[in-house]
ChimeraX commands (.cxc) that place a marker at each C-alpha (Angstrom):
marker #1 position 26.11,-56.61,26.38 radius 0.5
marker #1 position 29.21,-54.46,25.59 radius 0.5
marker #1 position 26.98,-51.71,25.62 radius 0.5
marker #1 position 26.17,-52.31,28.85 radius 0.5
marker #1 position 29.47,-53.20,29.92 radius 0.5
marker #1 position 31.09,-49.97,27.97 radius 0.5
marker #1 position 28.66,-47.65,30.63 radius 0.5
marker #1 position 29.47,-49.67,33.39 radius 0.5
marker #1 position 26.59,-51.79,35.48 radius 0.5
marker #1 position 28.16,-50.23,38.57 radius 0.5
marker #1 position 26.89,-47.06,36.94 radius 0.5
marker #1 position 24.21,-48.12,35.51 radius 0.5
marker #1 position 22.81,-49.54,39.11 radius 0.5
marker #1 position 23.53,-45.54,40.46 radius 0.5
marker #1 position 21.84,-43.98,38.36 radius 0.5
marker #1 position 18.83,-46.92,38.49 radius 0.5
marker #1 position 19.32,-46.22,42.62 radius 0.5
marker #1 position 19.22,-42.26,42.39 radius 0.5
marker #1 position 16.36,-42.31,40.18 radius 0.5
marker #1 position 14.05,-44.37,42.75 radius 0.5
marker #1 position 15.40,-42.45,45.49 radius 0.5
marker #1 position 14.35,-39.20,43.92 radius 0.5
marker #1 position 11.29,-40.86,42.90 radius 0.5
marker #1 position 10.15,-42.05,46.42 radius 0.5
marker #1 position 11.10,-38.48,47.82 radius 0.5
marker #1 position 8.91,-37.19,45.08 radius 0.5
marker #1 position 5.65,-39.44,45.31 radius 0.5
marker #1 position 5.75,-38.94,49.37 radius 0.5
marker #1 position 3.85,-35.43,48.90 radius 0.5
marker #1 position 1.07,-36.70,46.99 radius 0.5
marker #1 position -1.89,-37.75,48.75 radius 0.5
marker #1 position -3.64,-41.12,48.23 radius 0.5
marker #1 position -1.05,-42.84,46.58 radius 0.5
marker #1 position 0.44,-45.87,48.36 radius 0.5
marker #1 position 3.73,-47.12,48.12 radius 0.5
marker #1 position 4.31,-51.06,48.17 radius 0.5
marker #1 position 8.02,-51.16,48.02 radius 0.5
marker #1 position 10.74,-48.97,48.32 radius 0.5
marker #1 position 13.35,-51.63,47.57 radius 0.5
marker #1 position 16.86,-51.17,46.07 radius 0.5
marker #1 position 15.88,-51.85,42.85 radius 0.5
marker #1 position 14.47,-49.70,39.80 radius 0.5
marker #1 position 11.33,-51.41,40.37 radius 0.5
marker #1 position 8.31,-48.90,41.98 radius 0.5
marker #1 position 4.58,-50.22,42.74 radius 0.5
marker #1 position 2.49,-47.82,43.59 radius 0.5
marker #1 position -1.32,-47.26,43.83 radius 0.5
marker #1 position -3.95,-43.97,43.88 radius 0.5
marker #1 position -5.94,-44.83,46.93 radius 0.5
marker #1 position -9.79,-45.39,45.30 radius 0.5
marker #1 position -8.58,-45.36,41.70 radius 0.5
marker #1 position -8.12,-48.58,39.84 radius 0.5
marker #1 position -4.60,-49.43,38.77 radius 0.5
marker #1 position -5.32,-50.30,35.27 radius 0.5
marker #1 position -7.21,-46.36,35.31 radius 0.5
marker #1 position -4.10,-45.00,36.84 radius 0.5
marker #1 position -1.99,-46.20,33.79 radius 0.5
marker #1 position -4.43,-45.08,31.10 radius 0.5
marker #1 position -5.15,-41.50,32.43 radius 0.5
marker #1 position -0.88,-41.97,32.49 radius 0.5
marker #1 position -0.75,-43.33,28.98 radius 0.5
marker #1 position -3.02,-40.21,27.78 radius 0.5
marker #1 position 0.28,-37.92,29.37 radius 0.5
marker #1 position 2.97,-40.20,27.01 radius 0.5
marker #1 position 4.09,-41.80,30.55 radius 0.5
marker #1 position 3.62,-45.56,30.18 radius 0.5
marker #1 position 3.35,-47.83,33.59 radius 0.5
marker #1 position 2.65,-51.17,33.97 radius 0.5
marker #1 position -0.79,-51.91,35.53 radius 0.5
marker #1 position -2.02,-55.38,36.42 radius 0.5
marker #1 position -1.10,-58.29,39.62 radius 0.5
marker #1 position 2.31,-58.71,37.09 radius 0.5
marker #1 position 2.67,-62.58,37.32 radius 0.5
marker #1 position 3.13,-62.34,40.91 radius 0.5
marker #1 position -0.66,-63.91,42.55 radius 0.5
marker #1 position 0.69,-63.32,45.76 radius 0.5
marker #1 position -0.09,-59.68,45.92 radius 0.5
marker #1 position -3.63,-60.88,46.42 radius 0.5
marker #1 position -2.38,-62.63,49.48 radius 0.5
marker #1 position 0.15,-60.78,50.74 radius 0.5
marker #1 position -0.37,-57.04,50.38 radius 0.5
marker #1 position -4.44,-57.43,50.22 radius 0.5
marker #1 position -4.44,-56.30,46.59 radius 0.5
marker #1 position -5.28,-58.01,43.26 radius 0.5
marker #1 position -3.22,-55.14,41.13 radius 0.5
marker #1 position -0.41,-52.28,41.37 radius 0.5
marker #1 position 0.81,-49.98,38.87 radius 0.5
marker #1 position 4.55,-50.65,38.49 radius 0.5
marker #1 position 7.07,-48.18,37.08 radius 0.5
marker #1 position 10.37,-49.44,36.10 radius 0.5
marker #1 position 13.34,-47.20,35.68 radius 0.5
marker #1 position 16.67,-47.70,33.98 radius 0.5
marker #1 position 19.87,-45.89,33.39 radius 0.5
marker #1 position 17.79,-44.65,29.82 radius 0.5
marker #1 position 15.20,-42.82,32.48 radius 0.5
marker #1 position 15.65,-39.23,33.41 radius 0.5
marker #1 position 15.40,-36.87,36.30 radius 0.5
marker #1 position 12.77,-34.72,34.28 radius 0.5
marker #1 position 10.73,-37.90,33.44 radius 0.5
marker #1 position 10.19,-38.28,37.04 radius 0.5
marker #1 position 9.25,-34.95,37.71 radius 0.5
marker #1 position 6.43,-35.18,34.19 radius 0.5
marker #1 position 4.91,-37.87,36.41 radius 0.5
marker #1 position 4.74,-36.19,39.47 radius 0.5
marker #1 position 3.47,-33.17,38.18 radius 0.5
marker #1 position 0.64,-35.87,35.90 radius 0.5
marker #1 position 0.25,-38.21,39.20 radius 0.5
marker #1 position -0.78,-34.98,41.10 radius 0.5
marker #1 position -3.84,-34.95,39.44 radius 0.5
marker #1 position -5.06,-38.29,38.88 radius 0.5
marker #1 position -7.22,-38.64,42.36 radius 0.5
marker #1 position -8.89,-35.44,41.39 radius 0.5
marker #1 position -9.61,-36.29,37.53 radius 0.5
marker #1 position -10.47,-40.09,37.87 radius 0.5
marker #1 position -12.32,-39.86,41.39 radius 0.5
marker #1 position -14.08,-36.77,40.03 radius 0.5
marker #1 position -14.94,-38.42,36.95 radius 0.5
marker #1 position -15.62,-41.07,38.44 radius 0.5
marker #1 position -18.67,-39.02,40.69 radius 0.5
marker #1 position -19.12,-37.39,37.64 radius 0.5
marker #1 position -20.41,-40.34,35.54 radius 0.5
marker #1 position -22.05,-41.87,38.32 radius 0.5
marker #1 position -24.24,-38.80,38.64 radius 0.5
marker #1 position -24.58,-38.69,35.40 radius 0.5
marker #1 position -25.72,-42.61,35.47 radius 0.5
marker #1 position -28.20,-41.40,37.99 radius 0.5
marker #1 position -29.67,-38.88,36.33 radius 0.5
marker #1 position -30.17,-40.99,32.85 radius 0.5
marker #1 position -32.10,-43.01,34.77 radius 0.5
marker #1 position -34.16,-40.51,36.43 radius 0.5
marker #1 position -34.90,-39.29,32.61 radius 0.5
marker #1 position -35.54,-42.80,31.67 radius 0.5
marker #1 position -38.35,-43.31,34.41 radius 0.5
marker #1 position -39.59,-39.42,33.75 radius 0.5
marker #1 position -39.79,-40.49,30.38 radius 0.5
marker #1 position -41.90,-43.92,31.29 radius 0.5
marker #1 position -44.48,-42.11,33.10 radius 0.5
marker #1 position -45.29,-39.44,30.97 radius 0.5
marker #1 position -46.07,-42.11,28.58 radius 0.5
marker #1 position -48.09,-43.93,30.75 radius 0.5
marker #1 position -49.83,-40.70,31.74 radius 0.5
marker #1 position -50.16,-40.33,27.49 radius 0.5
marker #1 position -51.81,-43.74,27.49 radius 0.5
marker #1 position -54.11,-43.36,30.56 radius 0.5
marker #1 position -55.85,-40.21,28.23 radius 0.5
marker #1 position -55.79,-41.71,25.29 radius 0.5
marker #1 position -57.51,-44.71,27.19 radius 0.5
marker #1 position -60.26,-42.20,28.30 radius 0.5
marker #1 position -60.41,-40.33,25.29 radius 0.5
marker #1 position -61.14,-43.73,23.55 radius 0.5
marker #1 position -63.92,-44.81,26.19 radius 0.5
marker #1 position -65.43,-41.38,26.02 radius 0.5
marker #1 position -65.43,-41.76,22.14 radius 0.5
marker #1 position -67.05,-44.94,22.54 radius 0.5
marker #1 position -69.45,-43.79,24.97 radius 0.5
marker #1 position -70.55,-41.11,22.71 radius 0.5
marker #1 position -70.71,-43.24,19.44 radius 0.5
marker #1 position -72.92,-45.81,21.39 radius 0.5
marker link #1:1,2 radius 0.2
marker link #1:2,3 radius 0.2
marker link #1:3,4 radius 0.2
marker link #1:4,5 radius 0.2
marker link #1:5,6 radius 0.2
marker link #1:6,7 radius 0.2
marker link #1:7,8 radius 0.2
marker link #1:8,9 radius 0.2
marker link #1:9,10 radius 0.2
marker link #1:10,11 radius 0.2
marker link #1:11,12 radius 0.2
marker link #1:12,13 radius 0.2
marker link #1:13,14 radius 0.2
marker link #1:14,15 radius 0.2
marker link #1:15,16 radius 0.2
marker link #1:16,17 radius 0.2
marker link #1:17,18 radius 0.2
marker link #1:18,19 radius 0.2
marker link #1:19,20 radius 0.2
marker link #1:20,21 radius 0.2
marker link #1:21,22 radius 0.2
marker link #1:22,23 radius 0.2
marker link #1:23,24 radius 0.2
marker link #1:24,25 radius 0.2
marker link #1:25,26 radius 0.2
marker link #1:26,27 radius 0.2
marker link #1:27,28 radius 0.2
marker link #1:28,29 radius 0.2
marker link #1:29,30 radius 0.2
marker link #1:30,31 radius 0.2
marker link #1:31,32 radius 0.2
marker link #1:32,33 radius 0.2
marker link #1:33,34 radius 0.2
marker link #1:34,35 radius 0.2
marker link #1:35,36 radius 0.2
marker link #1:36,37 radius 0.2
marker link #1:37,38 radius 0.2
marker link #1:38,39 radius 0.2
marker link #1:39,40 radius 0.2
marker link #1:40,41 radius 0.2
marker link #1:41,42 radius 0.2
marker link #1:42,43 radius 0.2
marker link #1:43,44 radius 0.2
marker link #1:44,45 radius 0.2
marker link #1:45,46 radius 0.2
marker link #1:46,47 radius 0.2
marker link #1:47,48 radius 0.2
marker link #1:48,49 radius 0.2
marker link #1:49,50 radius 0.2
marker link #1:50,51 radius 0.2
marker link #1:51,52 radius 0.2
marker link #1:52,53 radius 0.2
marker link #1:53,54 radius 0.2
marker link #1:54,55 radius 0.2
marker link #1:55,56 radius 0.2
marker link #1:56,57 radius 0.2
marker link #1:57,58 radius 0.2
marker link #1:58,59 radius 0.2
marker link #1:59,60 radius 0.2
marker link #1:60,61 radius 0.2
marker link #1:61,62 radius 0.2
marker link #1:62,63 radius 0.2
marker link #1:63,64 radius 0.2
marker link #1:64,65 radius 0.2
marker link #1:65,66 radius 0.2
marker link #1:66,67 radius 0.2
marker link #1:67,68 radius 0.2
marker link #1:68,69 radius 0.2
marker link #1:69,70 radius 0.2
marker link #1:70,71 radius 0.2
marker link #1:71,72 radius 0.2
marker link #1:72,73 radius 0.2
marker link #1:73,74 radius 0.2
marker link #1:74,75 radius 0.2
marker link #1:75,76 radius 0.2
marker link #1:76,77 radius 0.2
marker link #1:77,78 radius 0.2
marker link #1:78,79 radius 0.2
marker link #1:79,80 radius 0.2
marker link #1:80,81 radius 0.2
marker link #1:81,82 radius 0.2
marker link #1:82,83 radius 0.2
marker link #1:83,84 radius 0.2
marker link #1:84,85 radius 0.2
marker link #1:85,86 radius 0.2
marker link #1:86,87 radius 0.2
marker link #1:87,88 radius 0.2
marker link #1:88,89 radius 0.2
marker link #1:89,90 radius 0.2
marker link #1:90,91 radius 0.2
marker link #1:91,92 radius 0.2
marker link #1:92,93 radius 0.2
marker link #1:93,94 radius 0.2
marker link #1:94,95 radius 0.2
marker link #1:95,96 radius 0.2
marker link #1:96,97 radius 0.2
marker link #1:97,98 radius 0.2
marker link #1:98,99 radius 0.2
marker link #1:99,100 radius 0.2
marker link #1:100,101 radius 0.2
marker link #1:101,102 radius 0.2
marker link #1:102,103 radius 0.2
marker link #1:103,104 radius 0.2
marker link #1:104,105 radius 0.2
marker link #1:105,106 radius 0.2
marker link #1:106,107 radius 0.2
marker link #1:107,108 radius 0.2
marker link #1:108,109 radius 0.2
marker link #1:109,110 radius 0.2
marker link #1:110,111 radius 0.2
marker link #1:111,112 radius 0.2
marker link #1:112,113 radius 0.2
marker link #1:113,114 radius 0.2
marker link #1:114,115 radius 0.2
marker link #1:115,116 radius 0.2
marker link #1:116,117 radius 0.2
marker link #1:117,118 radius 0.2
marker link #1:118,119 radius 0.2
marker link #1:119,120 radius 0.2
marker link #1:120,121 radius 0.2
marker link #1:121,122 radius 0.2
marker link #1:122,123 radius 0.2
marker link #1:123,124 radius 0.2
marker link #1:124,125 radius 0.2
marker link #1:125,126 radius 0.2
marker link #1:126,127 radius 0.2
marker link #1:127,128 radius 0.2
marker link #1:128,129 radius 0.2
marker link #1:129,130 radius 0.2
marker link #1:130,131 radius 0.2
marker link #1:131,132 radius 0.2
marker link #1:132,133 radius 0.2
marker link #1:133,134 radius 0.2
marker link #1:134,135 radius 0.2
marker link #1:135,136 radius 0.2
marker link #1:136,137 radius 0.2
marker link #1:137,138 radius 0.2
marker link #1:138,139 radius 0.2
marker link #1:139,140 radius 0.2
marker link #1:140,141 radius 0.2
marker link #1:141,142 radius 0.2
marker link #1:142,143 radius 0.2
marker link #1:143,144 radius 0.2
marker link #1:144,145 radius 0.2
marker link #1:145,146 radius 0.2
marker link #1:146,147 radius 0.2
marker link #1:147,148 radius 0.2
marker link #1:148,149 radius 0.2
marker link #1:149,150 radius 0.2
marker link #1:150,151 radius 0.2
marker link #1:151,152 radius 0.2
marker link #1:152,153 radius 0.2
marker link #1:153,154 radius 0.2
marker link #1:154,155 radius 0.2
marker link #1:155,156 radius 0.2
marker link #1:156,157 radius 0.2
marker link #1:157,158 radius 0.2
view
């Protein structure tokens, strides 16, 4: 506490304000990602339109930026905001300017890498299954000759 109190909690809540000011002026020129509150606090929720939250914050973990992904104790986002879970970053007078502007520049990309992935795998999903019914019929074509082959054997042996 006399930490705290040695920095000052007026400045403490400054810096905490000008941080999620910058922070909202920064995320506003990134497509797809929503903004659920834009409060006074340090306190950001935020989504990548199509991307699952708990996705968001591992391709975010793989960068060293660490969110918060889930409905955090609070059910009523379900009801409220028509949403079961946000990805919540929480900033303090220990965050910096430059920290913000890593996960911009990291948050730029996510709708491109996870959606694309996303398509990615499913066509890849799609296409292992294509080779996994190719694969069934050419052994059922195998079997169909080797059915004939045996009745032709047998025909001649009789």
């Amino acid at each position: 506490i006399k930490y705290l109190m040695n920095i000052g909690m007026n400045k403490i809540k400054e810096h905490e304000n000008k941080l999620k000011e910058y922070l909202i002026t920064k995320v506003k020129d990134i497509d797809n990602l929503i903004i659920y509150n834009s409060s006074d606090t340090g306190i950001f929720s935020f989504n990548i339109d199509k991307v699952f939250a708990q996705d968001t914050s591992v391709y975010l973990n793989q960068y060293n930026i660490y969110v918060r992904a889930g409905n955090h104790c609070a059910k009523i986002l379900k009801d409220d905001l028509k949403i079961k879970n946000t990805c919540r970053i929480s900033l303090y007078f220990y965050n910096t300017f430059d920290e913000i502007d890593r996960l911009i520049e990291v948050l730029k990309n996510v709708f491109g890498t996870l959606v694309n992935s996303e398509v990615f795998s499913l066509l890849l999903f799609e296409a292992a299954i294509l080779l996994v019914a190719l694969v069934a019929f050419v052994v059922l074509v195998i079997l169909l000759i080797l059915r004939e082959n045996i009745l032709f054997i047998n025909v001649c042996i009789k």
